[in-house]
KOLBAZA-984524 format. One line per field, with one value per residue (C-alpha): x, y, z; chain; residue number from 0; residue in three letters. Coordinates in steps of 0.5 Angstrom, whole numbers, plus 500, padded with zeros to 3 digits. Example, Ala and Ser with C-alpha at 12.3 -4.5 7.8 and 13.67 -1.06 7.14 Angstrom:
2
c1 <- [525;527]
c2 <- [491;498]
c3 <- [516;514]
chain <- [A;A]
resi <- [0;1]
resn <- [ALA;SER]
end
This chain:
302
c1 <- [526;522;517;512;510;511;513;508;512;518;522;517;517;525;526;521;525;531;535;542;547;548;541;536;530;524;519;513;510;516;511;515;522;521;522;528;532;532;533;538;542;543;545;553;553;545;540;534;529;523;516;511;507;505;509;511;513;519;521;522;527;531;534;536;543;545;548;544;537;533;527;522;517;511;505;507;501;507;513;516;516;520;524;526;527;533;536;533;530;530;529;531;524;519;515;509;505;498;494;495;501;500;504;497;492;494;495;488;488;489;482;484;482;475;478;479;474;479;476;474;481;484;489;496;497;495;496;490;484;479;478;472;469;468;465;461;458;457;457;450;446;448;455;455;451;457;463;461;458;463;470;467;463;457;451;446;449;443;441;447;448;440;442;448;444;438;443;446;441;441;448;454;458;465;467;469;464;458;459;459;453;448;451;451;443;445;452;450;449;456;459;459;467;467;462;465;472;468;465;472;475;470;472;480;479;475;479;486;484;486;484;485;493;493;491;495;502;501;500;508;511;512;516;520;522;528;528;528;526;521;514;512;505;502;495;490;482;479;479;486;489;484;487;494;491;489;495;500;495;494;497;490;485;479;484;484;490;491;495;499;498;501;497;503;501;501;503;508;510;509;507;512;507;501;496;498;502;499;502;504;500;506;506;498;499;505;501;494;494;498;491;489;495;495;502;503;510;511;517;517;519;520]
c2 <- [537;530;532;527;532;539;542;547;554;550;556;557;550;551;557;555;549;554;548;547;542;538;537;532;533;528;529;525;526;524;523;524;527;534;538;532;534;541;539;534;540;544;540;538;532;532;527;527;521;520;517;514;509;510;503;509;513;508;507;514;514;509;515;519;516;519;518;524;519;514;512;510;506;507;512;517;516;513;517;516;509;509;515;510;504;508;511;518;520;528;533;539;539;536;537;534;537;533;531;528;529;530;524;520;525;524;516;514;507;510;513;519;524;525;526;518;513;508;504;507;505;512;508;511;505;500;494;497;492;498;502;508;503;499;505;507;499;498;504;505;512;514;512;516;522;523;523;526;533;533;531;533;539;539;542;535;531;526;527;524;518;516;517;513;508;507;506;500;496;495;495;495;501;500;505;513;515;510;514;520;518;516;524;528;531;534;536;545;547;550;547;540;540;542;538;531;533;535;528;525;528;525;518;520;522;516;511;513;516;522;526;521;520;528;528;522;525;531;529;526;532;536;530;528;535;538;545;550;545;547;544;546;543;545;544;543;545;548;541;540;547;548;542;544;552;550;544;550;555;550;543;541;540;544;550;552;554;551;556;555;558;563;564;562;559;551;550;546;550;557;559;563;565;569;567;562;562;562;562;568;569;567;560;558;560;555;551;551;546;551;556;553;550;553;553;554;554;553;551;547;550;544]
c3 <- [550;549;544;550;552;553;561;563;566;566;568;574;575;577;580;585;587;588;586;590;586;591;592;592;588;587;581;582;576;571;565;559;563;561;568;570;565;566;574;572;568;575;579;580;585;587;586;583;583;578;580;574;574;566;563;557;562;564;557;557;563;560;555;562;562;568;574;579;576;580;577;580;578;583;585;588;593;597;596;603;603;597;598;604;600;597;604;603;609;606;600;598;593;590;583;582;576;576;571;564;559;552;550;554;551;543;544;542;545;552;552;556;549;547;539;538;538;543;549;555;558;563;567;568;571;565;570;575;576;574;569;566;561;568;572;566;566;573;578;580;579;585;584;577;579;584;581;575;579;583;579;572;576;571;571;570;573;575;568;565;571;568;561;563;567;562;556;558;560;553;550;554;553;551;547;547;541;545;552;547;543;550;552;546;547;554;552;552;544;542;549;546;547;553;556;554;557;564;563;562;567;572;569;569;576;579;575;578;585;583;589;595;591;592;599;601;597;601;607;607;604;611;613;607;606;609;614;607;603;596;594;588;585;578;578;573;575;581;586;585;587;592;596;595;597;603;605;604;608;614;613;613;606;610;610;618;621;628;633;639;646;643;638;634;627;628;620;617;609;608;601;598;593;596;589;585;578;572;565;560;554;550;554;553;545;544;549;549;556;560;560;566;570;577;580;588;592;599;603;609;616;619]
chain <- [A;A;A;A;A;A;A;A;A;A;A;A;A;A;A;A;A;A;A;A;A;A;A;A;A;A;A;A;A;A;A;A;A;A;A;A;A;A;A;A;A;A;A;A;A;A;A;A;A;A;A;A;A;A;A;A;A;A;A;A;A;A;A;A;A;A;A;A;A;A;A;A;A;A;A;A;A;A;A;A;A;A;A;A;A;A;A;A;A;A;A;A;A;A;A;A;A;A;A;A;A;A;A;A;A;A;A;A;A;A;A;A;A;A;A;A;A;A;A;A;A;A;A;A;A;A;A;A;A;A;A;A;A;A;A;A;A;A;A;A;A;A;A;A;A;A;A;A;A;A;A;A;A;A;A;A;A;A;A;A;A;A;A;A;A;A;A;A;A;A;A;A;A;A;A;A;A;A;A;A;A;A;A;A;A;A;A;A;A;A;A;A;A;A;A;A;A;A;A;A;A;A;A;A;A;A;A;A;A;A;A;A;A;A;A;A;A;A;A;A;A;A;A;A;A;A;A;A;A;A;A;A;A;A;A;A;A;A;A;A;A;A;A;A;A;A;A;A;A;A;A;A;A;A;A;A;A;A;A;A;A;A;A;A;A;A;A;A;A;A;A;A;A;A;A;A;A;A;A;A;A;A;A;A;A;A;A;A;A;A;A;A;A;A;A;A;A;A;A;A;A;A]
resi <- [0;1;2;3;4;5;6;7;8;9;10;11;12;13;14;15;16;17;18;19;20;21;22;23;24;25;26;27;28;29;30;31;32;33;34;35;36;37;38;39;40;41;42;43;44;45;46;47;48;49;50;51;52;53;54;55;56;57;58;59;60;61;62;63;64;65;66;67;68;69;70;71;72;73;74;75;76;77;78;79;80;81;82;83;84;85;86;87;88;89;90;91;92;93;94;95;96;97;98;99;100;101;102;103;104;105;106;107;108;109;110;111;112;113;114;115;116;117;118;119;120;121;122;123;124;125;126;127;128;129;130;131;132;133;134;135;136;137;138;139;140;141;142;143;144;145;146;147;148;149;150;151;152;153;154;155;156;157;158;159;160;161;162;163;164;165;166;167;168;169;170;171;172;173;174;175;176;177;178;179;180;181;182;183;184;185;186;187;188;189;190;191;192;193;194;195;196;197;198;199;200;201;202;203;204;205;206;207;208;209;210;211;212;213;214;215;216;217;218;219;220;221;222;223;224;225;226;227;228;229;230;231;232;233;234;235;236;237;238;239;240;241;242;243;244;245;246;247;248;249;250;251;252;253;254;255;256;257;258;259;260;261;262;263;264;265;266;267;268;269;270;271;272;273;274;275;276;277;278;279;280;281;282;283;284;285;286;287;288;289;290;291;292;293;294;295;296;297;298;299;300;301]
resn <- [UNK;UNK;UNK;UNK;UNK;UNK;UNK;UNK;UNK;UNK;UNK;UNK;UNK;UNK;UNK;UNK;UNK;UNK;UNK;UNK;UNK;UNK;UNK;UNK;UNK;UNK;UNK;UNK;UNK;UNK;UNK;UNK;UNK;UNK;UNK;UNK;UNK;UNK;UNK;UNK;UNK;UNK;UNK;UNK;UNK;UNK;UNK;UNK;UNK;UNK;UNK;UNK;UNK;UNK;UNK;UNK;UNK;UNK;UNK;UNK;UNK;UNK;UNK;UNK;UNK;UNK;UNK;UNK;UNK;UNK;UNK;UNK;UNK;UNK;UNK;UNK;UNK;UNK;UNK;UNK;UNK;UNK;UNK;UNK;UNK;UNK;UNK;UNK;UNK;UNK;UNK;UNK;UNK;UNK;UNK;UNK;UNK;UNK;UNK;UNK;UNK;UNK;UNK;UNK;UNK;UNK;UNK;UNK;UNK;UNK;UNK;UNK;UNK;UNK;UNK;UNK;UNK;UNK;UNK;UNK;UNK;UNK;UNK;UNK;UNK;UNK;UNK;UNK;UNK;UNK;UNK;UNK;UNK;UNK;UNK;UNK;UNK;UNK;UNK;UNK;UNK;UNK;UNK;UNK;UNK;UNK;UNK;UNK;UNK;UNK;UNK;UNK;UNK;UNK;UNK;UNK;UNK;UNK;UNK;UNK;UNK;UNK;UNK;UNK;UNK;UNK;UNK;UNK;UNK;UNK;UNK;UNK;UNK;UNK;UNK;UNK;UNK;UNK;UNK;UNK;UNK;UNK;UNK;UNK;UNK;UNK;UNK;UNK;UNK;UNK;UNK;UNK;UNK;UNK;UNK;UNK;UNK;UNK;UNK;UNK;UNK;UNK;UNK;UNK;UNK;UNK;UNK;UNK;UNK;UNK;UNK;UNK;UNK;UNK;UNK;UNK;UNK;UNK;UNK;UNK;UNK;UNK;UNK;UNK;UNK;UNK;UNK;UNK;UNK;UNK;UNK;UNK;UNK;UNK;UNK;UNK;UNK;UNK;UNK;UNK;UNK;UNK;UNK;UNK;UNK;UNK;UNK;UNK;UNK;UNK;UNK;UNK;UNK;UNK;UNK;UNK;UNK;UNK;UNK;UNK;UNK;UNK;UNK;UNK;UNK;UNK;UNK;UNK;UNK;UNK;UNK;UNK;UNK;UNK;UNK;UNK;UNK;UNK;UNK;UNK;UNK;UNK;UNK;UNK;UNK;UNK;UNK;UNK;UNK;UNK;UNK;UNK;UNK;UNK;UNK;UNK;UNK;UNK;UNK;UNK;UNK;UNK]
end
């Protein structure tokens, strides 16, 4: 296994899919290539596609040397029309595990973690126009106390967006330690650690468009999975698996389910795990970040 990063419930991950050797597979989030590998060694004559817009990711591809592997290098924000690209119409499975890998975490320079001094960079895709030091530079107060009461979920956000604001009428704010610095008198006392990564995962979030990369993904999926076909996503906070929850209940992010004439339900995925997955204490001590990772599995009845 590539010690890029670690696979969160790889087990899981797998038996959901309900792998078929000669299926096809895509996993939209290759990272460091841990579950395609592990996907790869079950399939005999099937396919599996890999998507990742992180340069790192790609360079990690390159040591996949297999015949059953395409990798893609695109968001997967636009499976379906890179699927066709490459003349696949349908799918066995689809793997998305959200967030952030460990590999981008521990490289300081990427600026996702709150334990380097780095820039404030965030980009998973490093050639993107936009990135944290840019909103944390230039977004109005309004803009700020947006994002980082609903991505970050922190209690004062307003506060925060001020304190963010007034600062940089002085000094630009460049730097993980300087947004650490403006911040550190209204993270709690003892919660200090916590409260940074609430802010940086508002950033993070804002920076890649996480939320509208998730919706616009799922949105595709009922199309591009075959009748029986599994989707299985591993989310990482509250706004991620609530959509996810919700898309899997009712094809729809608010959740209601539309019926028939009949009163049938008018749904394309039915979960095949009524409450979400989580990890087994072992796992979470071996891997502190699977704690709070949420794994949902549907599959498609169209």
């Amino acid at each position: 296994m590539s010690a890029y990063h670690v696979p969160v419930m790889l087990k899981e991950c797998l038996d959901g899919l309900n792998i078929k050797p000669d299926g096809i597979y895509v996993d939209v989030t290759f990272g460091g290539g841990g579950h395609s590998r592990a996907i790869l060694e079950r399939l005999s004559t099937g396919k599996l596609y890999g998507f990742d817009q992180d340069a790192d990711a790609k360079a990690e591809s390159k040591l996949i040397d297999s015949k059953n592997f395409t990798f893609i290098d695109a968001n997967f924000r636009n499976i379906k029309q890179y699927l066709r690209l490459f003349g696949v119409k349908k799918v066995d499975g689809i793997l998305a595990d959200l967030g952030i890998s460990s590999h981008q975490i521990d490289t300081p320079e990427r600026g996702f973690s709150t334990r380097f001094d780095a820039e404030l960079d965030m980009r998973m895709n490093q050639s993107a126009q936009v990135s944290a030091r840019d909103i944390v530079n230039e977004y109005s107060v309004d803009q700020l106390h947006k994002i980082l009461g609903m991505y970050g979920e922190i209690q004062n956000a307003r506060t925060a967006a001020q304190a963010i604001y007034t600062a940089r009428l002085n000094k630009s704010i460049d730097t993980i330690n300087d947004l650490k610095t403006v911040l550190q008198k209204f993270a709690p006392r003892g919660k200090e650690n916590k409260y940074f990564a609430q802010v940086f995962q508002a950033l993070r979030i804002e920076v890649n468009e996480e939320m509208a990369v998730l919706e616009e993904f799922l949105q595709q999926t009922p199309e591009v999975l075959a009748h029986g076909g599994r989707l299985v996503v591993m989310s990482y906070h509250s706004l991620e698996d609530r959509l996810v929850k919700n898309f899997i209940r009712s094809g729809k992010f608010s959740g209601e389910v539309e019926k028939d004439l009949f009163g049938n339900d008018l749904k394309p995925l039915e979960a095949v795990n009524r409450k979400a997955i989580e990890a087994s204490e072992a796992e979470v001590q071996q891997n502190p970040r699977a704690r709070s990772a949420k794994l949902r599995i549907a599959e498609s009845l169209k």
